[in-house]
PDB file of N, CA, C, O and CB in Angstrom:
ATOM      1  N   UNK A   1      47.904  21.105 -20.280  1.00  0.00           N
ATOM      2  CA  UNK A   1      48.475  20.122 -19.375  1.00  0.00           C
ATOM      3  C   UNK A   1      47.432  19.765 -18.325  1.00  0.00           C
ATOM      4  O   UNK A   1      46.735  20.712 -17.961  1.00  0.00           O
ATOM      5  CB  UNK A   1      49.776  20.656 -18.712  1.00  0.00           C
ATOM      6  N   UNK A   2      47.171  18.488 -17.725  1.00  0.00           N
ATOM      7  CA  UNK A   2      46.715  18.209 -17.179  1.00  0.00           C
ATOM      8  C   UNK A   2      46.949  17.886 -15.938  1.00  0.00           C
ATOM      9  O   UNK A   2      47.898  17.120 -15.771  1.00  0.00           O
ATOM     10  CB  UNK A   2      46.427  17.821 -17.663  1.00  0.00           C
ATOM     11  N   UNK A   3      46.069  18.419 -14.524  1.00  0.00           N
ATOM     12  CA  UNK A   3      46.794  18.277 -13.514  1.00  0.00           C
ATOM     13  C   UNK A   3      47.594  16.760 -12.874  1.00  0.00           C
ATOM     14  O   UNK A   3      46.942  15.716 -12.883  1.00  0.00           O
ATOM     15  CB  UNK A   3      45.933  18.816 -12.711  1.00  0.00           C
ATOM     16  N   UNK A   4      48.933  16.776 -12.377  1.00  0.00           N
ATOM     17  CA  UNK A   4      49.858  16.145 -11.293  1.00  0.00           C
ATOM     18  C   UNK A   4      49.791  16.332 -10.443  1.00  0.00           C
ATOM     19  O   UNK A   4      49.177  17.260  -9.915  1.00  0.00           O
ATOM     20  CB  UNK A   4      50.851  16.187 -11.214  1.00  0.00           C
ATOM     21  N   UNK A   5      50.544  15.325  -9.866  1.00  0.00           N
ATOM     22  CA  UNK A   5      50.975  15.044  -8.376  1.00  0.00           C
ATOM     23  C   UNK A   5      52.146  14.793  -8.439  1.00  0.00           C
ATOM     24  O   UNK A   5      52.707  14.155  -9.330  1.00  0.00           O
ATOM     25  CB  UNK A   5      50.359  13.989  -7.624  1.00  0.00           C
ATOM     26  N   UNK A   6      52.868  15.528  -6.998  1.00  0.00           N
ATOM     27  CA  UNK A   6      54.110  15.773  -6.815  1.00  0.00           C
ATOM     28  C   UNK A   6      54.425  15.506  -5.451  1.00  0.00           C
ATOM     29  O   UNK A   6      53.673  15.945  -4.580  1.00  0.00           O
ATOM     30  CB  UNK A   6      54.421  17.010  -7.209  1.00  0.00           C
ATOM     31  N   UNK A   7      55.577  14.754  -5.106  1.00  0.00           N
ATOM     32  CA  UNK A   7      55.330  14.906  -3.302  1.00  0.00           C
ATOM     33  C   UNK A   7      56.889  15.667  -2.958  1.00  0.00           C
ATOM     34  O   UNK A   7      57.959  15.490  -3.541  1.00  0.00           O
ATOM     35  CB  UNK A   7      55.117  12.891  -2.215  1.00  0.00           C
ATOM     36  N   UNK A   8      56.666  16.291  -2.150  1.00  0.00           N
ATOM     37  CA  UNK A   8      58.152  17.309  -1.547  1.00  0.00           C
ATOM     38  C   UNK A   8      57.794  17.130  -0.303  1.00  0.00           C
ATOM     39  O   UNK A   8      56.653  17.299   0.126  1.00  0.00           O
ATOM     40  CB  UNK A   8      58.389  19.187  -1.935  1.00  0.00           C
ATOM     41  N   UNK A   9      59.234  16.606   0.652  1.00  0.00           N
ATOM     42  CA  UNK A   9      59.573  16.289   2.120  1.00  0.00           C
ATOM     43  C   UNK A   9      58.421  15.184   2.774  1.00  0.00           C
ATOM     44  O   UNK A   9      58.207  14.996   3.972  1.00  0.00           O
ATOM     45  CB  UNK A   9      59.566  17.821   3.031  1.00  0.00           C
ATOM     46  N   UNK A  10      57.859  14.627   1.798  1.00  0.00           N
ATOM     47  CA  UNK A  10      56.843  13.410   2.640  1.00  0.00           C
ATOM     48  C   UNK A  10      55.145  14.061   2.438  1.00  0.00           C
ATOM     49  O   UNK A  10      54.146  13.623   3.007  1.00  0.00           O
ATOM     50  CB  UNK A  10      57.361  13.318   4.817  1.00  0.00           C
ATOM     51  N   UNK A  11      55.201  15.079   1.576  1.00  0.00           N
ATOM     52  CA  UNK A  11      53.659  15.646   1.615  1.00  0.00           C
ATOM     53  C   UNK A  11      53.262  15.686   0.107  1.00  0.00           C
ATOM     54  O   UNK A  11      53.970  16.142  -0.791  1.00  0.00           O
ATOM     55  CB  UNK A  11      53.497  17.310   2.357  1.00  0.00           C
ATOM     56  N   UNK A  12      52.098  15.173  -0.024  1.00  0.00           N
ATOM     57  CA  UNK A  12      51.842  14.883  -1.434  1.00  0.00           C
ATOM     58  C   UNK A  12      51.070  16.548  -1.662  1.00  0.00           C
ATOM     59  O   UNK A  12      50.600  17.276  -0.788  1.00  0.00           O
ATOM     60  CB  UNK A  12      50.707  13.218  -1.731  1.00  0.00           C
ATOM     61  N   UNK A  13      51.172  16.824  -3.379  1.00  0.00           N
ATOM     62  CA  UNK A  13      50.753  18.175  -3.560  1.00  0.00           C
ATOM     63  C   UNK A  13      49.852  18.129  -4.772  1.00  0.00           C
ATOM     64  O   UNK A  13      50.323  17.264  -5.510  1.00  0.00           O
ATOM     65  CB  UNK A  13      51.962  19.168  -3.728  1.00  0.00           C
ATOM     66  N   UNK A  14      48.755  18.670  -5.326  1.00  0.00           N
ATOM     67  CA  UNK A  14      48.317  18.190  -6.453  1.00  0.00           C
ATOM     68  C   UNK A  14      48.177  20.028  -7.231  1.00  0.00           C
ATOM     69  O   UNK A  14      47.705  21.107  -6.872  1.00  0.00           O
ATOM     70  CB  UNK A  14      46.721  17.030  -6.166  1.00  0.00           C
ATOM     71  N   UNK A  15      48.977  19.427  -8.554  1.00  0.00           N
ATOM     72  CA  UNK A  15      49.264  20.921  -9.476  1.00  0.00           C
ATOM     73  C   UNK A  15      48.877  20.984 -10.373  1.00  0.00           C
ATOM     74  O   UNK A  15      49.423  20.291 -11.231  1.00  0.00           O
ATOM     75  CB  UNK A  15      50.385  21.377  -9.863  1.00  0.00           C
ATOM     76  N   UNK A  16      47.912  21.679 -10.712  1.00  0.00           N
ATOM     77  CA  UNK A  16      47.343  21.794 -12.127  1.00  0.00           C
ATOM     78  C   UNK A  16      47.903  23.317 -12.628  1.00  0.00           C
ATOM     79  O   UNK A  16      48.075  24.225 -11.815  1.00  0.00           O
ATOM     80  CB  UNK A  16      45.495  21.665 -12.117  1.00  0.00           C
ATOM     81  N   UNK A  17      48.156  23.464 -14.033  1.00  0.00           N
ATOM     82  CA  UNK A  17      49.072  24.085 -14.804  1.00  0.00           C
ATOM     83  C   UNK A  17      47.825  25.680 -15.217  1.00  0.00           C
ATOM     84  O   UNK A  17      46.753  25.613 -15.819  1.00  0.00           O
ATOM     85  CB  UNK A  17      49.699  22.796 -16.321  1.00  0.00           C
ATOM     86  N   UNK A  18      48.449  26.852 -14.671  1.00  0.00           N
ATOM     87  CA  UNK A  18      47.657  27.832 -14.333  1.00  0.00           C
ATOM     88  C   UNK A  18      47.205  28.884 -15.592  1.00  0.00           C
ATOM     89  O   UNK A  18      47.855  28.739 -16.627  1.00  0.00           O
ATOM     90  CB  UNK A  18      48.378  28.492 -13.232  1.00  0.00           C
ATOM     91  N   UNK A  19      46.316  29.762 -15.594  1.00  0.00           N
ATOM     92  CA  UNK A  19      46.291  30.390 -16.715  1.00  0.00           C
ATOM     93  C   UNK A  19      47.620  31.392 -17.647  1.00  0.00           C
ATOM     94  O   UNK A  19      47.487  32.054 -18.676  1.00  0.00           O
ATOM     95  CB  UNK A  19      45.246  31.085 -16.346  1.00  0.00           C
ATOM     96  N   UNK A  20      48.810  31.163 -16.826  1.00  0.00           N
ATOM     97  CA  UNK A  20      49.744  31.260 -18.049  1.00  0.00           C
ATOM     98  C   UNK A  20      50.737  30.349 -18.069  1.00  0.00           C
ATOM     99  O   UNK A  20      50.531  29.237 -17.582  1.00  0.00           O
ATOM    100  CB  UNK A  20      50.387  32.505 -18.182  1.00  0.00           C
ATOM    101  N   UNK A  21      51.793  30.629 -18.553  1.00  0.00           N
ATOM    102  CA  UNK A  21      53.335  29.575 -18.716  1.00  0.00           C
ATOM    103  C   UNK A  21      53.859  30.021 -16.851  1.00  0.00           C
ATOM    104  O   UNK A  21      53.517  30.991 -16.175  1.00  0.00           O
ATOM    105  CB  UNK A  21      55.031  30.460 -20.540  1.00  0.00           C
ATOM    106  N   UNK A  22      54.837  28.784 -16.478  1.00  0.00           N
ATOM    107  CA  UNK A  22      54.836  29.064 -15.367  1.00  0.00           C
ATOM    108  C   UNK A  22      54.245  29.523 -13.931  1.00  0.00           C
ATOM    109  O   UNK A  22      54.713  30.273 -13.074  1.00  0.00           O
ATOM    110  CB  UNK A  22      55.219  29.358 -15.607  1.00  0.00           C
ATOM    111  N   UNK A  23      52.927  28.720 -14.003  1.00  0.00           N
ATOM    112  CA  UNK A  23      51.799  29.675 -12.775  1.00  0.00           C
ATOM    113  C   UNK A  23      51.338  28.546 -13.072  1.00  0.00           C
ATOM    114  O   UNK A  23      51.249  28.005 -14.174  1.00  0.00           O
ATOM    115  CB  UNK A  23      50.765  31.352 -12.916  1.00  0.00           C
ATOM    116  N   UNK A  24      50.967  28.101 -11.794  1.00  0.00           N
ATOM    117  CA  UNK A  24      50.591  26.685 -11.272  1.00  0.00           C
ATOM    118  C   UNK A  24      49.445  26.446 -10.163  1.00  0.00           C
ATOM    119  O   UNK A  24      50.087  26.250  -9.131  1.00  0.00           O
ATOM    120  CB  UNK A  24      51.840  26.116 -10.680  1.00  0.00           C
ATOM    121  N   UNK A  25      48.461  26.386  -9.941  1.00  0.00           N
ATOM    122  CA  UNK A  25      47.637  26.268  -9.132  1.00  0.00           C
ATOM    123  C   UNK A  25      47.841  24.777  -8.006  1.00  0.00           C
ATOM    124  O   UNK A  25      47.376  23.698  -8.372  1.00  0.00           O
ATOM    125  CB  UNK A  25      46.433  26.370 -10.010  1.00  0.00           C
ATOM    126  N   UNK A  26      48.523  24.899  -6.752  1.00  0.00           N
ATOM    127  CA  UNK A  26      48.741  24.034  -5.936  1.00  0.00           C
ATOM    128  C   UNK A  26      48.042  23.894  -4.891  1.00  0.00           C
ATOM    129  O   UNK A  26      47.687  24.895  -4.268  1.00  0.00           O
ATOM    130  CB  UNK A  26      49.703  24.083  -5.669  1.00  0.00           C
ATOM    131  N   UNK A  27      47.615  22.320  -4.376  1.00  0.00           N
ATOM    132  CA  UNK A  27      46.757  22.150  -3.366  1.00  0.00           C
ATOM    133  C   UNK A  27      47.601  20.881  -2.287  1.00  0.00           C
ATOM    134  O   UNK A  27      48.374  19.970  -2.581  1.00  0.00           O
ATOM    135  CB  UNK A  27      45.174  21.702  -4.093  1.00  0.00           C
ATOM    136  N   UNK A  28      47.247  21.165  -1.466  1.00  0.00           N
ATOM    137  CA  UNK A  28      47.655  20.002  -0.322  1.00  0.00           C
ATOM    138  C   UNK A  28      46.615  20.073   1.220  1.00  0.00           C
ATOM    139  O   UNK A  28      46.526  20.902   2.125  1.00  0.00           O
ATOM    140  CB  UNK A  28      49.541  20.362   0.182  1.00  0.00           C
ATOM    141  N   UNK A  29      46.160  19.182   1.029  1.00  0.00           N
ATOM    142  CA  UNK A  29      45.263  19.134   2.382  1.00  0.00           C
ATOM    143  C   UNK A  29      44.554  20.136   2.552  1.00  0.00           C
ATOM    144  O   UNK A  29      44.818  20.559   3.678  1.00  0.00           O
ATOM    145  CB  UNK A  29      45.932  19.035   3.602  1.00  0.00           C
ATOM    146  N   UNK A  30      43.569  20.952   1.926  1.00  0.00           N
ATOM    147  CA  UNK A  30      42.981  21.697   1.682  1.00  0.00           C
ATOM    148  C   UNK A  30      43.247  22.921   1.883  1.00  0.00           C
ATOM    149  O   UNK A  30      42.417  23.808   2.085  1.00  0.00           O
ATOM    150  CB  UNK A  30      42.243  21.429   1.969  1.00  0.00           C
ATOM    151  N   UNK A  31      44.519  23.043   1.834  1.00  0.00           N
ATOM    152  CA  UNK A  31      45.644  24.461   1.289  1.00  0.00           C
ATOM    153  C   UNK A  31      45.734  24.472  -0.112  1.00  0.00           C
ATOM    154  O   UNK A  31      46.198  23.490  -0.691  1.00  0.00           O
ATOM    155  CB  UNK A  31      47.388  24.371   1.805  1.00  0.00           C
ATOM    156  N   UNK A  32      45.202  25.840  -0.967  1.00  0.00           N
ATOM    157  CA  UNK A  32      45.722  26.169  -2.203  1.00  0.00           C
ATOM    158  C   UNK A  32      45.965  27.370  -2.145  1.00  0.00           C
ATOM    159  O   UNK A  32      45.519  28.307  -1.483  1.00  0.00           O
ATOM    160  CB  UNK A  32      45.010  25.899  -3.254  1.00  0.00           C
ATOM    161  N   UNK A  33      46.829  27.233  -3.015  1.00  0.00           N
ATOM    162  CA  UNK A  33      47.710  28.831  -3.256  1.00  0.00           C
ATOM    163  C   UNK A  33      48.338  28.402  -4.928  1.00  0.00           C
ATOM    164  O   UNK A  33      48.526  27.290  -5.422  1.00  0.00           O
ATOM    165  CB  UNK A  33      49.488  29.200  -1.683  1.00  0.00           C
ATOM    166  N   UNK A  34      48.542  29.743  -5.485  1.00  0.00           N
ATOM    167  CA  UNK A  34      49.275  29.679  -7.075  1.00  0.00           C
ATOM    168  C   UNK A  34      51.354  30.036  -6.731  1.00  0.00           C
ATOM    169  O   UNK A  34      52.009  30.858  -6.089  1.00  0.00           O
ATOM    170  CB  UNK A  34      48.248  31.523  -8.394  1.00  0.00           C
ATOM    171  N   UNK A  35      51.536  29.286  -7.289  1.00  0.00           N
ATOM    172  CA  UNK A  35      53.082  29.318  -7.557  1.00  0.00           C
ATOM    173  C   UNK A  35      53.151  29.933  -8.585  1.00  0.00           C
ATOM    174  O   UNK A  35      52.117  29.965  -9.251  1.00  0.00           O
ATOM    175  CB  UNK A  35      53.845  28.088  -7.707  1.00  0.00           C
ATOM    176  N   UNK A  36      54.360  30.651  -9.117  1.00  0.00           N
ATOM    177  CA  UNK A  36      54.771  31.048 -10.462  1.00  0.00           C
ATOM    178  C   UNK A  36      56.307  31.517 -10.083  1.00  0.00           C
ATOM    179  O   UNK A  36      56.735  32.033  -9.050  1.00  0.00           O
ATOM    180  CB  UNK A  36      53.718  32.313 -11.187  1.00  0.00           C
ATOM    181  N   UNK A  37      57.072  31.095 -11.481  1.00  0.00           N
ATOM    182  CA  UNK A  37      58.458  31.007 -11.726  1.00  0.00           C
ATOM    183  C   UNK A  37      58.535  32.337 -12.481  1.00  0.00           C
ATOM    184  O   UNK A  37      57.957  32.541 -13.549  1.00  0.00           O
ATOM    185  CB  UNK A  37      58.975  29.638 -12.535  1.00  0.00           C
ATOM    186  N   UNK A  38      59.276  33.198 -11.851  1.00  0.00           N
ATOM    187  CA  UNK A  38      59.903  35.044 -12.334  1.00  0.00           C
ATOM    188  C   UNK A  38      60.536  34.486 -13.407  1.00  0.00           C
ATOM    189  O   UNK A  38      60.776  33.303 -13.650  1.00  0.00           O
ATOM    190  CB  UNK A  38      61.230  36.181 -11.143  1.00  0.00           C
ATOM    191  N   UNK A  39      60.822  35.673 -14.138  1.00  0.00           N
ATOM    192  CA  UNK A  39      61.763  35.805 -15.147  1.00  0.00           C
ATOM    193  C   UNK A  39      63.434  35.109 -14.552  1.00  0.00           C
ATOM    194  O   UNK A  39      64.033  34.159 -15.056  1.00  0.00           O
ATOM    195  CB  UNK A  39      61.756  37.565 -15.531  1.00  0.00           C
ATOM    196  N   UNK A  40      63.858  35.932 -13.378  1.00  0.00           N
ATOM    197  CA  UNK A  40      64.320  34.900 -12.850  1.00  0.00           C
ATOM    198  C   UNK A  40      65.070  33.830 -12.424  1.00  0.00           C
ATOM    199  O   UNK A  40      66.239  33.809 -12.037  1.00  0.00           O
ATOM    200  CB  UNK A  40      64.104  34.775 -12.944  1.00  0.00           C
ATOM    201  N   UNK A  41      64.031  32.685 -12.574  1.00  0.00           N
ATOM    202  CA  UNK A  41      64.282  31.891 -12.244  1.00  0.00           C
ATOM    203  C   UNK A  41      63.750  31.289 -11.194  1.00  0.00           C
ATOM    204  O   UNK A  41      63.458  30.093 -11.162  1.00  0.00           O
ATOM    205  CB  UNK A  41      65.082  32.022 -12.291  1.00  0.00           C
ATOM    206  N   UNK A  42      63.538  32.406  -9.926  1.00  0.00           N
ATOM    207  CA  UNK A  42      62.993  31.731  -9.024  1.00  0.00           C
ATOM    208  C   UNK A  42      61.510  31.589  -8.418  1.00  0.00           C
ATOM    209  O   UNK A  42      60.751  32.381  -8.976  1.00  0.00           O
ATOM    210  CB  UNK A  42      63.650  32.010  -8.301  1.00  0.00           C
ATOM    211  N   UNK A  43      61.187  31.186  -7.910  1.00  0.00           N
ATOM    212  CA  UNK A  43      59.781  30.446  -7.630  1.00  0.00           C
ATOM    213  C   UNK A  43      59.427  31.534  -6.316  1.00  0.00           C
ATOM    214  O   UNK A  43      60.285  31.950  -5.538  1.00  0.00           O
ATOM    215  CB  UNK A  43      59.918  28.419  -7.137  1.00  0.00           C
ATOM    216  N   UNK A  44      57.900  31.900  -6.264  1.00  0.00           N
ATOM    217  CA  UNK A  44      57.228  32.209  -5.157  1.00  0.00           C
ATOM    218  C   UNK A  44      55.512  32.117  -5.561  1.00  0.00           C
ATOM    219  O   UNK A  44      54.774  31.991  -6.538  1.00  0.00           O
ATOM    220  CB  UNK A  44      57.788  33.700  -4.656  1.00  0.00           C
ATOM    221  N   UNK A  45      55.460  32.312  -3.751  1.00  0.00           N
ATOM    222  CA  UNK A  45      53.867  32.106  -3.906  1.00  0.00           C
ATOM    223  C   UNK A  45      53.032  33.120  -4.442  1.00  0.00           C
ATOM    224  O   UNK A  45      53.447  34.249  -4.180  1.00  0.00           O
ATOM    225  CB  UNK A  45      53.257  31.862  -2.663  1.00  0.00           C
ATOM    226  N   UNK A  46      51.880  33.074  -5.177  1.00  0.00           N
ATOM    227  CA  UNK A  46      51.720  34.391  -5.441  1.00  0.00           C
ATOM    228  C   UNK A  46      50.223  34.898  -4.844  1.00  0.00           C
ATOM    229  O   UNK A  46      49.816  36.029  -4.578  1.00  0.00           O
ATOM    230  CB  UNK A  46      51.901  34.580  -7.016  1.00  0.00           C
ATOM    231  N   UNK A  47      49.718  33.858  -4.769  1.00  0.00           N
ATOM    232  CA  UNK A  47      48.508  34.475  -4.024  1.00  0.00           C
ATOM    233  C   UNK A  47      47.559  32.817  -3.267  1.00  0.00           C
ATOM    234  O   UNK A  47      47.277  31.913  -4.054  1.00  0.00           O
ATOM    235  CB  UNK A  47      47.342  35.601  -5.521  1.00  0.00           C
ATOM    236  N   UNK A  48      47.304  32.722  -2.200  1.00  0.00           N
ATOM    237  CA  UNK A  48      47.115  31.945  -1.485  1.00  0.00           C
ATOM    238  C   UNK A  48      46.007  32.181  -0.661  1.00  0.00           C
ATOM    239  O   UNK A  48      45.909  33.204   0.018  1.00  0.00           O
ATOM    240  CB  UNK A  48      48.079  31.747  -0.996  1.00  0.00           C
ATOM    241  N   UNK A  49      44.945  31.056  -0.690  1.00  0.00           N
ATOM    242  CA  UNK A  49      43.535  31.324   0.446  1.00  0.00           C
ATOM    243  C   UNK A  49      43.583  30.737   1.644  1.00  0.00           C
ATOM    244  O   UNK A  49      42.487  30.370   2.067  1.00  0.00           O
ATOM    245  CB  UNK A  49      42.132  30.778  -0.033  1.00  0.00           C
ATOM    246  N   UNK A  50      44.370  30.564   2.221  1.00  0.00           N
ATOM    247  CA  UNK A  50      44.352  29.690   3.592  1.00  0.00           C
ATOM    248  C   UNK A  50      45.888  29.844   3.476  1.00  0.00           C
ATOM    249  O   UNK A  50      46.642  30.262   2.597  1.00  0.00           O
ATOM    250  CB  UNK A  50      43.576  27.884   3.653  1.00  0.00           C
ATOM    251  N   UNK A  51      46.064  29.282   4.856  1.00  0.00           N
ATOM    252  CA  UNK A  51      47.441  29.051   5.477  1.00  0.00           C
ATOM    253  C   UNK A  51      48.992  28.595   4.757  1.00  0.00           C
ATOM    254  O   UNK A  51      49.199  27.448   4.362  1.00  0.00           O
ATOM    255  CB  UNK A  51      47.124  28.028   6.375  1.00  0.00           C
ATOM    256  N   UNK A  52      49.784  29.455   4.691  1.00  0.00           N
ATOM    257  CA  UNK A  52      50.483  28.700   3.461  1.00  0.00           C
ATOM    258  C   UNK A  52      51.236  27.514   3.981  1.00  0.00           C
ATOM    259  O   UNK A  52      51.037  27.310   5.179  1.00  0.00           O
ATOM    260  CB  UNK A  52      51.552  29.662   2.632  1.00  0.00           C
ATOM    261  N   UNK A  53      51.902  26.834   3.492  1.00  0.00           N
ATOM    262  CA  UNK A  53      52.626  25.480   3.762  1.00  0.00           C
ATOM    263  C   UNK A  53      53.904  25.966   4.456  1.00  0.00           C
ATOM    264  O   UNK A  53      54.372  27.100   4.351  1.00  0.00           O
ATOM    265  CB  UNK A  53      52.971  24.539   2.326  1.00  0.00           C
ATOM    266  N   UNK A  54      54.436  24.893   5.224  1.00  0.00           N
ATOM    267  CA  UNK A  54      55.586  24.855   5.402  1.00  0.00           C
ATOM    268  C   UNK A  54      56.597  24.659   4.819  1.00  0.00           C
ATOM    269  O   UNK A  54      57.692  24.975   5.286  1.00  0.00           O
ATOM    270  CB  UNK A  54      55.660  24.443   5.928  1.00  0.00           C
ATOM    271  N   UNK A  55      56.402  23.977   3.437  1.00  0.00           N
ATOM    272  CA  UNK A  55      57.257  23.780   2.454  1.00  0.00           C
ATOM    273  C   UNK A  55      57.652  24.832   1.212  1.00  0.00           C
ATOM    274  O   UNK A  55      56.797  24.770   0.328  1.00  0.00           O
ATOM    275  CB  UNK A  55      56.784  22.706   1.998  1.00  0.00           C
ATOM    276  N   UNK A  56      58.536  25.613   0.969  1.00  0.00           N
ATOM    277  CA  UNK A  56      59.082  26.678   0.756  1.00  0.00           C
ATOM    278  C   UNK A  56      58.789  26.589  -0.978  1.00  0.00           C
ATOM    279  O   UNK A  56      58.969  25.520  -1.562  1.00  0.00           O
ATOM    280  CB  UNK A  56      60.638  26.743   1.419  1.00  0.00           C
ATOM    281  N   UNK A  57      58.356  27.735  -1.662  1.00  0.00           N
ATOM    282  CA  UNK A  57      57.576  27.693  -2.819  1.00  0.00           C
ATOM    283  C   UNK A  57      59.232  27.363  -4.218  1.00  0.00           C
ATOM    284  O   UNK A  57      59.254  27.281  -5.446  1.00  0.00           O
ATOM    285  CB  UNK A  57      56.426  29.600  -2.910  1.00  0.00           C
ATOM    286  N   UNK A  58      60.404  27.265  -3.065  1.00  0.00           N
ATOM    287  CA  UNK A  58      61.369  27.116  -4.154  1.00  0.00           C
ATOM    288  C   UNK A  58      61.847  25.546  -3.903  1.00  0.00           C
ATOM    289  O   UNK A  58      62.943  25.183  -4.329  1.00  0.00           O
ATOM    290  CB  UNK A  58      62.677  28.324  -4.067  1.00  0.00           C
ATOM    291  N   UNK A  59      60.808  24.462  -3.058  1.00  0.00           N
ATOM    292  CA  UNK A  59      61.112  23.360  -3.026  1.00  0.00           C
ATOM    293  C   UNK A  59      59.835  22.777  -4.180  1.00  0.00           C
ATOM    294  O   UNK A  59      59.836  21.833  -4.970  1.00  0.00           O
ATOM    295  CB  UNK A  59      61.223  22.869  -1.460  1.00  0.00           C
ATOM    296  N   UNK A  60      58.948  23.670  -3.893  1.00  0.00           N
ATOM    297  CA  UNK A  60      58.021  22.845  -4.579  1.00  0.00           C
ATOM    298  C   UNK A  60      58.096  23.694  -6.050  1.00  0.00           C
ATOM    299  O   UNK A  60      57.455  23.150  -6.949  1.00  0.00           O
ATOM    300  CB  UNK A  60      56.408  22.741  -3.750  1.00  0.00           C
ATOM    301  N   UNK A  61      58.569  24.550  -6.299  1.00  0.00           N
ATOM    302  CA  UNK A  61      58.575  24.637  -7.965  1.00  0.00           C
ATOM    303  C   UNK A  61      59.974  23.905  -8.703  1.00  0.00           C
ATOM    304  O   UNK A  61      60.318  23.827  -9.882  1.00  0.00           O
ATOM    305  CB  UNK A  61      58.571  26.438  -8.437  1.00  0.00           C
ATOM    306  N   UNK A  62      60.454  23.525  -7.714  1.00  0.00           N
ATOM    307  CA  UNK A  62      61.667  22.243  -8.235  1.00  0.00           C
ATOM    308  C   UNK A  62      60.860  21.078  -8.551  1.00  0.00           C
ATOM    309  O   UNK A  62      60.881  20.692  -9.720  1.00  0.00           O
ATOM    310  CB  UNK A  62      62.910  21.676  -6.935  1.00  0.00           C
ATOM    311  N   UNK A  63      60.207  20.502  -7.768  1.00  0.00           N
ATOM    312  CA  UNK A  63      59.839  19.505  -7.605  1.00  0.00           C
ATOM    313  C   UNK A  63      58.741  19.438  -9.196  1.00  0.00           C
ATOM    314  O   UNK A  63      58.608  18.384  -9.817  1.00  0.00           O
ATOM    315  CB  UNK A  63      59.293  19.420  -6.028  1.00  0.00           C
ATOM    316  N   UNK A  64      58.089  20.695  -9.609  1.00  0.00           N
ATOM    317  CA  UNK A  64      57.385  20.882 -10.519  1.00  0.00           C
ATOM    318  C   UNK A  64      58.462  21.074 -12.013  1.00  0.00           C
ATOM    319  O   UNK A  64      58.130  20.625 -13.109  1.00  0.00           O
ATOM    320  CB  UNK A  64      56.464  22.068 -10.031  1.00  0.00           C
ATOM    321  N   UNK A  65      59.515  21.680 -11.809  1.00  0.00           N
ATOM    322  CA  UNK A  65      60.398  21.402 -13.016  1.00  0.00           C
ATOM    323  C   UNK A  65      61.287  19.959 -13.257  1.00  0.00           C
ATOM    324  O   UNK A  65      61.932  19.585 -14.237  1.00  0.00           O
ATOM    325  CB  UNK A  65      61.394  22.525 -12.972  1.00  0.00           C
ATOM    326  N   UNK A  66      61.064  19.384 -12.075  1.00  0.00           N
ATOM    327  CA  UNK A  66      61.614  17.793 -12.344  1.00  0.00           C
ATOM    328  C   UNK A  66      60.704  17.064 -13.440  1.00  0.00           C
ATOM    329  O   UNK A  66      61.261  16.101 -13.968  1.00  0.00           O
ATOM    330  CB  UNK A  66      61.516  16.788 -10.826  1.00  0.00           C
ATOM    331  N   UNK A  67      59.289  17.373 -13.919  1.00  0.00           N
ATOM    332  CA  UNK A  67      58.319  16.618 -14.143  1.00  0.00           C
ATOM    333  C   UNK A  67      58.467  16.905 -15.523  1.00  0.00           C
ATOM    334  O   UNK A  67      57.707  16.393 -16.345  1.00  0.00           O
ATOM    335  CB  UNK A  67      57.043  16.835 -13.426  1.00  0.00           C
TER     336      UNK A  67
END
């Protein structure tokens, strides 16, 4: 898969699809951090180099299963 763009609450996010199923490498304004969806169901961050977002990792892995 090739990376998207996604916008959640007015902030655009760009996601490219991570080295496994569900694990997502996300960037916004020169914040990246990896998302990944548990067994589950639900979404968290899993490891992040800078500041994490204000936008909650279970808005933006919605926003990534809408696609």
């Amino acid at each position: 898969m090739k990376g998207f763009s996604i916008e959640v609450n007015g902030q655009a996010f760009h996601v490219e699809q991570g080295l496994h199923e569900n694990l997502y490498e996300v960037s916004n304004d020169g914040k990246k951090f990896l998302i990944g969806k548990r067994e589950n169901g639900e979404w968290e961050v899993m490891l992040q180099d800078s500041e994490q977002t204000e936008i909650s990792a279970a808005e933006i892995g919605s926003a990534i299963d809408a696609i």
